[in-house]
C-alpha positions as CSV (number, residue, x, y, z in Angstrom):
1,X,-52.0,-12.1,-39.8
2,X,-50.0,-14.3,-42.0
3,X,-52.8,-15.4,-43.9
4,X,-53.8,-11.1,-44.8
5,X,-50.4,-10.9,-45.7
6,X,-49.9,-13.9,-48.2
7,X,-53.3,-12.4,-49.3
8,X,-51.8,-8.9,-49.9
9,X,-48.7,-10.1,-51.5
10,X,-50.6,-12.2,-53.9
11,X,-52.7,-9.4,-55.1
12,X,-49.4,-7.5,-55.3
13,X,-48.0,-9.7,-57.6
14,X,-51.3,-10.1,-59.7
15,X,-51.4,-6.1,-59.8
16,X,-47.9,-6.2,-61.1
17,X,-48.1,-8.9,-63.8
18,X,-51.2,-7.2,-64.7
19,X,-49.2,-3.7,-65.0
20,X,-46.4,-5.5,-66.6
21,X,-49.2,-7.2,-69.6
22,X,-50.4,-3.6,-70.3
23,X,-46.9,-2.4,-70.8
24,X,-46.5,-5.1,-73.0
25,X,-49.3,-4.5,-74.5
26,X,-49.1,-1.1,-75.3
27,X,-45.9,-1.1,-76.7
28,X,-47.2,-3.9,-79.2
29,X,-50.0,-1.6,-80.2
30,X,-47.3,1.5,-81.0
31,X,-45.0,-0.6,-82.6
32,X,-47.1,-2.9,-84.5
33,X,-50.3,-1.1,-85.5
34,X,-49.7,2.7,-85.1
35,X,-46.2,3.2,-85.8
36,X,-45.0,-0.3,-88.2
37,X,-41.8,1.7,-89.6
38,X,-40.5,2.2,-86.3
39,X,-39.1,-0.3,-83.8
40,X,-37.5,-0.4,-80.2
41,X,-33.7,-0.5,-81.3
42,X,-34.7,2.8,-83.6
43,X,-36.2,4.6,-80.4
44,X,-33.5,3.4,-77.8
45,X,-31.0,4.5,-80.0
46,X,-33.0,8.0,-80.3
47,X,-32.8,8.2,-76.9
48,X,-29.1,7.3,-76.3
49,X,-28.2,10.3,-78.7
50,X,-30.5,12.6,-77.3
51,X,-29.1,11.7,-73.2
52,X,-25.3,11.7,-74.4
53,X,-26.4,15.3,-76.7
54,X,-27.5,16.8,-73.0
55,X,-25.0,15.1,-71.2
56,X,-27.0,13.6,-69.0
57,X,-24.9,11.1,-67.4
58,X,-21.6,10.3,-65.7
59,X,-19.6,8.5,-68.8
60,X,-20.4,7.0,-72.0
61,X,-19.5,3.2,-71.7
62,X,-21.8,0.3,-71.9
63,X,-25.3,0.7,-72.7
64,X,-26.5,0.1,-68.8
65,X,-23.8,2.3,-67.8
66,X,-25.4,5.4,-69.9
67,X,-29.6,4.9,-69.7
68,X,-29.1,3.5,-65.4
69,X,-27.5,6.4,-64.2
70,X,-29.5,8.3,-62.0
71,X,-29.0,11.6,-64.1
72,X,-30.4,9.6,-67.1
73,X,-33.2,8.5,-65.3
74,X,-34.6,11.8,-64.4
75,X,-33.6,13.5,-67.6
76,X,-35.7,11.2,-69.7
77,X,-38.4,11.3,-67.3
78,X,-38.5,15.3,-67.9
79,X,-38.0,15.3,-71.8
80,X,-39.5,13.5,-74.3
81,X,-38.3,13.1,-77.2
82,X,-39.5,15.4,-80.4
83,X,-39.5,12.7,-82.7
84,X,-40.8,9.7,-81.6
85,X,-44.3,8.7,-81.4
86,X,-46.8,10.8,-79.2
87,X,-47.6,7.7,-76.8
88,X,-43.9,6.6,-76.3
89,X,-42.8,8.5,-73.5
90,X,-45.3,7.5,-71.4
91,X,-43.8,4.2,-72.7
92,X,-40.4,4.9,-71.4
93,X,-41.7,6.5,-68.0
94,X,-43.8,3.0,-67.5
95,X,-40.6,1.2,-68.0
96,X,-38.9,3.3,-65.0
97,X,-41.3,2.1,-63.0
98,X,-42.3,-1.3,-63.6
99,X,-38.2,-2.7,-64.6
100,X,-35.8,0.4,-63.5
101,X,-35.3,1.5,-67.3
102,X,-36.1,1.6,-71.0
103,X,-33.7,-0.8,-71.7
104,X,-34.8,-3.5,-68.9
105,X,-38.3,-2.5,-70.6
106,X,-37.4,-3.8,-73.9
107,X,-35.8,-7.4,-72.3
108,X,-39.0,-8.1,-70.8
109,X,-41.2,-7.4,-73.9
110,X,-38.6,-9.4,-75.8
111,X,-39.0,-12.2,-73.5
112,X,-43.1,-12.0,-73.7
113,X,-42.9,-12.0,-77.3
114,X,-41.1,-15.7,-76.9
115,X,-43.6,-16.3,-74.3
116,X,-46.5,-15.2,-76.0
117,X,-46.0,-16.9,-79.2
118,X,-45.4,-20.1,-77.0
119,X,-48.7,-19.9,-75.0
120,X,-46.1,-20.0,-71.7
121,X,-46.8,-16.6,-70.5
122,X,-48.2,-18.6,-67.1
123,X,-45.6,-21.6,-67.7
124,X,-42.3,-19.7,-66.2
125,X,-44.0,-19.8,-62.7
126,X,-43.7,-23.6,-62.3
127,X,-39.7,-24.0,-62.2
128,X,-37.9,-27.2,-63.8
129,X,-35.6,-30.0,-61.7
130,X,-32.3,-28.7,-61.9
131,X,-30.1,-32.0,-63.5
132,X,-27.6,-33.2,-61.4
133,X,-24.0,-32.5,-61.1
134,X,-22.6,-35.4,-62.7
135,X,-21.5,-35.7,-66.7
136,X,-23.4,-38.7,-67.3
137,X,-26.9,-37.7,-69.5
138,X,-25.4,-34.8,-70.6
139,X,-24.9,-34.6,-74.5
140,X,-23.9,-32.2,-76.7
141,X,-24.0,-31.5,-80.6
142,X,-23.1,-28.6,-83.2
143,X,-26.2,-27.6,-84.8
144,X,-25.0,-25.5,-88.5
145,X,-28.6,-24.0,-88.7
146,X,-31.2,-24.2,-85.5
147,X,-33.5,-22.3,-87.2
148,X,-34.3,-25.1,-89.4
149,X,-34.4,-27.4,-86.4
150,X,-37.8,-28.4,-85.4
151,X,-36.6,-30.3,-81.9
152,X,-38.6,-29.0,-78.9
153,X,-36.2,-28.2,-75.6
154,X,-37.3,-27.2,-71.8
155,X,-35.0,-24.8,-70.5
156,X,-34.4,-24.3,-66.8
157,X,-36.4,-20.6,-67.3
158,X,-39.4,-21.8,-68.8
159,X,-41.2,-25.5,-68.5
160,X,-43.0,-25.2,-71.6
161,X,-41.3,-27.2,-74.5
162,X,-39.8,-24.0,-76.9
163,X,-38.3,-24.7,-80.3
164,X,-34.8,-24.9,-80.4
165,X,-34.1,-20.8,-81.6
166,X,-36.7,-19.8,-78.9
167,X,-35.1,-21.5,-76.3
168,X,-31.6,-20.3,-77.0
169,X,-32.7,-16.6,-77.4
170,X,-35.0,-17.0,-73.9
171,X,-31.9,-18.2,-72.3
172,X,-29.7,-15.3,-73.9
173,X,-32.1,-12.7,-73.1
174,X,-33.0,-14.1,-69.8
175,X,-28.7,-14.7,-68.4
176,X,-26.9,-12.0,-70.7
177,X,-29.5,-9.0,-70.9
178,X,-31.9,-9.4,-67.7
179,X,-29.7,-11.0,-65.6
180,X,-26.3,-9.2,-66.7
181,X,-27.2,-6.1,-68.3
182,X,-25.6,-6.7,-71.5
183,X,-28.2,-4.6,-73.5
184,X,-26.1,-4.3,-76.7
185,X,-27.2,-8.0,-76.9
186,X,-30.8,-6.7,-78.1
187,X,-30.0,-4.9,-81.3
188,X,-28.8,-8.5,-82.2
189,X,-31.1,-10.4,-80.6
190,X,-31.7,-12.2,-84.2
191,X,-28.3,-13.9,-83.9
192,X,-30.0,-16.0,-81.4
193,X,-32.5,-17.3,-83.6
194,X,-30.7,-18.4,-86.4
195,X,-27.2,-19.7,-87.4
196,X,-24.3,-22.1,-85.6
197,X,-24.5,-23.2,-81.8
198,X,-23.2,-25.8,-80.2
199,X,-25.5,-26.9,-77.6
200,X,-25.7,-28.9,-74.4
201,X,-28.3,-30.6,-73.0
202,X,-29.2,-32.9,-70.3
203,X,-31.4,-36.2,-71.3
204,X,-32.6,-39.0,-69.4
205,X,-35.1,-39.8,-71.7
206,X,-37.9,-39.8,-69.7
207,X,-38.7,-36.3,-71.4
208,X,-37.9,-33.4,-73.3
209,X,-34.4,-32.8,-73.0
210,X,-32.9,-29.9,-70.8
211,X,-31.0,-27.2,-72.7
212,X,-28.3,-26.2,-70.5
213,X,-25.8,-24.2,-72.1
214,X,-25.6,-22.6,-75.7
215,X,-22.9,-21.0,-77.3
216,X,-23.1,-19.2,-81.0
217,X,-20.4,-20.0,-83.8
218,X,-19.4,-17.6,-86.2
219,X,-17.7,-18.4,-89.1
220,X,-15.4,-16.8,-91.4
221,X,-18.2,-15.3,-93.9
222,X,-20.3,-14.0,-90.7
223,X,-17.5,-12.0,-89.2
224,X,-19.4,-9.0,-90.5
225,X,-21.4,-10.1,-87.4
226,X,-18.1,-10.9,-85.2
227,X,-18.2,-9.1,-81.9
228,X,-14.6,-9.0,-82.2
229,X,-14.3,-6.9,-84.8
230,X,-17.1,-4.3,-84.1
231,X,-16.1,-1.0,-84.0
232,X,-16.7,-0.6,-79.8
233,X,-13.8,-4.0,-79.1
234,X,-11.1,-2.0,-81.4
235,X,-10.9,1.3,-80.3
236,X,-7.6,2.7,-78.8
237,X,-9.3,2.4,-75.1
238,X,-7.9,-1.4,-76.0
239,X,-4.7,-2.3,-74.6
240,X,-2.7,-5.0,-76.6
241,X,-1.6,-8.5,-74.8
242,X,0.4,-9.9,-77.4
243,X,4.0,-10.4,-77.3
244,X,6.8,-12.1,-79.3
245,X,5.7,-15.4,-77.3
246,X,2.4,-15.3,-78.0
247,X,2.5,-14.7,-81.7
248,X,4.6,-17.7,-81.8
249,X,2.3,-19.7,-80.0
250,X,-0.6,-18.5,-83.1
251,X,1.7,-19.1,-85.8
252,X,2.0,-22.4,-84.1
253,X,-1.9,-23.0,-84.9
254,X,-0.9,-23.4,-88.4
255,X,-3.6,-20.9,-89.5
256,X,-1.5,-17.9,-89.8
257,X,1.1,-17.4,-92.5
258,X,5.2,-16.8,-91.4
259,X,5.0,-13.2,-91.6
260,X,3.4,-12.9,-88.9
261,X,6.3,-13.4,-87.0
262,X,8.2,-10.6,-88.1
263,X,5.3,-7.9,-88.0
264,X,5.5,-5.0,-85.0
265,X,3.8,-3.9,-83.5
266,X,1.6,-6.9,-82.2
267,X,-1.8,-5.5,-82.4
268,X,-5.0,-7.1,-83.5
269,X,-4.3,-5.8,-87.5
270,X,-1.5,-8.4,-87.7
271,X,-3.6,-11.4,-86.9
272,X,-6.2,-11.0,-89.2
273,X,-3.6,-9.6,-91.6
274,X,-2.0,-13.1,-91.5
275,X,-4.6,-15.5,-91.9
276,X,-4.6,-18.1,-94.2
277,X,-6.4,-20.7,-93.0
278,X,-10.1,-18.4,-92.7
279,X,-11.9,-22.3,-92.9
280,X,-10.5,-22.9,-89.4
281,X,-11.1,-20.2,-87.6
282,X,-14.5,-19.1,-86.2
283,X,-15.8,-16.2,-83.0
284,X,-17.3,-17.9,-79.8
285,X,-20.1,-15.3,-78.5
286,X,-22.9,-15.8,-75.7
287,X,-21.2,-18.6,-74.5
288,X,-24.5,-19.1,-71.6
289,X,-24.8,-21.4,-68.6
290,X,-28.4,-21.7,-66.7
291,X,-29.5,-22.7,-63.2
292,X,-28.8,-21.9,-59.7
293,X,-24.7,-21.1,-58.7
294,X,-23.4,-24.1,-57.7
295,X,-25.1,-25.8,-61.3
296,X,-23.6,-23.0,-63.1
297,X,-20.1,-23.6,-61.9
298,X,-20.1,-27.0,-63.1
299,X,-22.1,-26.3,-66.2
300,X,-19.3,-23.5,-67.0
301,X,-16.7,-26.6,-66.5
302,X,-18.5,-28.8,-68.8
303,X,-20.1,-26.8,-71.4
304,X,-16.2,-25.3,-72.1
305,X,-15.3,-29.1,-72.0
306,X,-17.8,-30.1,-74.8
307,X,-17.3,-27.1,-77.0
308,X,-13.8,-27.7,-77.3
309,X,-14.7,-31.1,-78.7
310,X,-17.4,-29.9,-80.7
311,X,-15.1,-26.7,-82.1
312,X,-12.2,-30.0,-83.3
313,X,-14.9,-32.2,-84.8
314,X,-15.6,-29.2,-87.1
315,X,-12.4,-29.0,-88.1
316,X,-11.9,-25.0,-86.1
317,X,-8.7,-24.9,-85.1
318,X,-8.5,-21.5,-83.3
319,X,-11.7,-19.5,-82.0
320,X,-11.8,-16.2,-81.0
321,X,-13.2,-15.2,-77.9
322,X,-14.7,-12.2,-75.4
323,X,-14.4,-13.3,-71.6
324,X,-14.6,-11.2,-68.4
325,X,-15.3,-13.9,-65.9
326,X,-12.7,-14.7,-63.9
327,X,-13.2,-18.1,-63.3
328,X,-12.9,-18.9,-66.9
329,X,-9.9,-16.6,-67.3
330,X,-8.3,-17.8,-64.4
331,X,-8.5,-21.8,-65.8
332,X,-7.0,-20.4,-68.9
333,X,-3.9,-19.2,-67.3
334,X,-3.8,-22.5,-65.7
335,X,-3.9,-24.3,-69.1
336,X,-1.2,-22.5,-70.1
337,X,-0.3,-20.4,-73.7
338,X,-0.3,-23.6,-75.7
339,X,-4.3,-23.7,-75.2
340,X,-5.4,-19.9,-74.7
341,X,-3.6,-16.5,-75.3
342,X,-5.2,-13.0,-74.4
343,X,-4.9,-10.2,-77.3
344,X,-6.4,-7.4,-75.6
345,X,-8.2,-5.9,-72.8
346,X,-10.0,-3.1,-71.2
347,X,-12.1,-1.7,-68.5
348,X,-14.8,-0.5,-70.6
349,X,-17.0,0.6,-67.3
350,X,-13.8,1.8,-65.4
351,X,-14.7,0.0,-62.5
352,X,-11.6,-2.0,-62.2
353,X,-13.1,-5.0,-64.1
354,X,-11.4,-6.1,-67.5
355,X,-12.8,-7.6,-69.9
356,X,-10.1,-10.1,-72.5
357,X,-9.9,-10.6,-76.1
358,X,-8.3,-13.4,-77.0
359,X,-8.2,-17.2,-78.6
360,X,-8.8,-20.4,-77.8
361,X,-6.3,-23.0,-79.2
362,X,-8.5,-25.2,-79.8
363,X,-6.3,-28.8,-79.9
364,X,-4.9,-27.1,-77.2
365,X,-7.3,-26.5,-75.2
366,X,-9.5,-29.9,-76.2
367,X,-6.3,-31.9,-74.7
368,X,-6.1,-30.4,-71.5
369,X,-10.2,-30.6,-70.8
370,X,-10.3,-34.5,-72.2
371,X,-7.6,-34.9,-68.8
372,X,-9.7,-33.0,-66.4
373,X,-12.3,-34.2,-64.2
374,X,-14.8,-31.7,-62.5
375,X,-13.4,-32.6,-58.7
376,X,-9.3,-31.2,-60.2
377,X,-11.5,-28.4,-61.8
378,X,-12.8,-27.3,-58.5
379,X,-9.9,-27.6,-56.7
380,X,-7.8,-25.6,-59.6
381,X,-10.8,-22.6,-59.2
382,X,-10.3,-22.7,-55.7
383,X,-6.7,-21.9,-55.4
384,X,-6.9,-19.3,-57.8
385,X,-9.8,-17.7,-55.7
386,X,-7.8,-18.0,-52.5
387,X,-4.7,-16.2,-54.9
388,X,-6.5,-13.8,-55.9
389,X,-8.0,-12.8,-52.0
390,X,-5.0,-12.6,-50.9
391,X,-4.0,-9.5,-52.9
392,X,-7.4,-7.8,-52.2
């Protein structure tokens, strides 16, 4: 009996991949050959305008919020769309059925076009030795421009050497957008390949080294590109953090200019009103940690700890950042103003969970991770966990 059903399941999950390689497939064929002018983040965006036009679903937040709803679901099962091509609804219906939605649809095939170039379309089935929890072997480096690096890195989702820009978008695509639904993350899916990172990696030299945890850099001249200043992080849904305190704190950096002391009321127009020191300051985005939970929870420790020092050897001295996890947050408040302020926040999703704007003081921030060890980390996470359950 056990043998039939091993035998069943296996032909299962060949009938799936099989499915799953037509999709992919087929959606090559449209965009590629038949339809070149066209391209997934035209159509998805086609689509979000035509469900939010017919009000077909609950609330217009995120991306996963709008194109997961139920309503969603069924309205663009019973509508295509007038004008996209004549094969892509079938497209979109195949995606409902094989990932849940379009958008999940267009993750995958993203991922099979890193696999696919790669020859590792089979290789993700064989998974890599997680790498201890200890900080010995782990390195870590800023790299200015990884699409002109020609290193070759295993990740722990894929145990096929990828180049450096592969690697980092696998592991964006695989822990922000798969994993975490952040599909907004796909109509910039280029970031990924090309530009500053600071990377760390594990390396006993006995192989290729592991990339663990990646985190892009934006400078100054990029913030055309900064998260934190798209259009979707400042509307008035955004509720300021600052006070007198914290603007202190900023000016404090040395990057902002004295007026920014006197300047009401503390919003984000006064900080970027203020700067003078553009050089030093830089956006943190798709800060990523891989592996299973208890790996991740040190990795978020140490990858945080080696950025800091990574952010100071460039000479950054404040970084802006996006965080909704709480365990990051909640070290923050531990480490006190002098290393991390919040500037704003909201529940984009309204489902109680908020998401912070804010900055990293980077000397600040540096000093306190160079005195903490991963055992007072854990025990620090803990009692804010136990805190926090107690008001629940």
């Amino acid at each position: 009996m056990d043998v039939i059903l091993s035998t069943h399941n296996q032909q299962t999950n060949q009938s799936n991949s099989q499915k799953k390689i037509f999709f992919f497939q087929t959606v090559q064929r449209v965009l590629f050959q038949e339809f070149p002018a066209l391209n997934f983040a035209d159509l998805v965006t086609l689509r979000r305008k035509n469900i939010l036009y017919y009000n077909a679903c609950p609330d217009s937040g995120d991306l996963a919020s709008i194109f997961e709803s139920s309503q969603a679901i069924q309205h663009i099962i019973s509508n295509p769309m007038i004008d996209s091509p004549t094969n892509w609804h079938s497209i979109e219906i195949f995606a409902i059925e094989l990932f849940g939605s379009i958008l999940a649809g267009w993750a995958e095939y993203e991922k099979y076009l890193i696999l696919q170039r790669n020859q590792a379309l089979y290789s993700v089935e064989f998974s890599v030795t997680s790498p201890p929890l200890d900080e010995k072997n782990y390195y870590s480096e800023y790299v200015k421009n990884i699409e002109k690096d020609t290193r070759k890195f295993i990740t722990l989702h894929c145990n096929t050497p990828l180049s450096l820009a592969d690697a980092i978008s696998l592991i964006n695509l695989d822990i922000f957008v798969i994993e975490q639904r952040w599909y907004e993350i796909l109509f910039t899916l280029h970031l990924s390949q090309q530009g500053s990172h600071v990377l760390v990696f594990y390396y006993d030299k006995n192989s290729f080294p592991i990339l663990v945890s990646t985190a892009l850099i934006q400078h100054w001249d990029k913030r055309e590109n900064w998260l934190s200043f798209d259009p979707f992080f400042k509307n008035p849904k955004w509720q300021s953090c600052l006070t007198e305190s914290s603007v202190e704190y900023l000016h404090q950096t040395g990057v902002f200019s004295k007026n920014i002391l006197s300047t009401i009321p503390y919003n984000d127009s006064i900080i970027e009103d203020n700067l003078l020191d553009t050089n030093a300051v830089c956006e943190i985005l798709r800060l990523t940690v891989s592996g299973p939970h208890r790996l991740r929870i040190f990795l978020i420790f140490l990858c945080q700890k080696h950025l800091a020092k990574q952010l100071i050897a460039i000479g950054k001295k404040l970084s802006y950042t996006i965080v909704e996890l709480s365990i990051m947050l909640d070290l923050y408040d531990f480490f006190g103003k002098e290393s991390y302020l919040n500037s704003s926040c909201c529940d984009i999703n309204n489902n109680n969970i908020k998401t912070y704007k804010g900055f990293w003081n980077n000397q600040g921030i540096n000093d306190k991770f160079k005195n903490l060890n991963y055992e007072e980390y854990k025990l620090i996470i803990k009692y804010y966990k136990a805190r926090r359950d107690s008001f629940e």
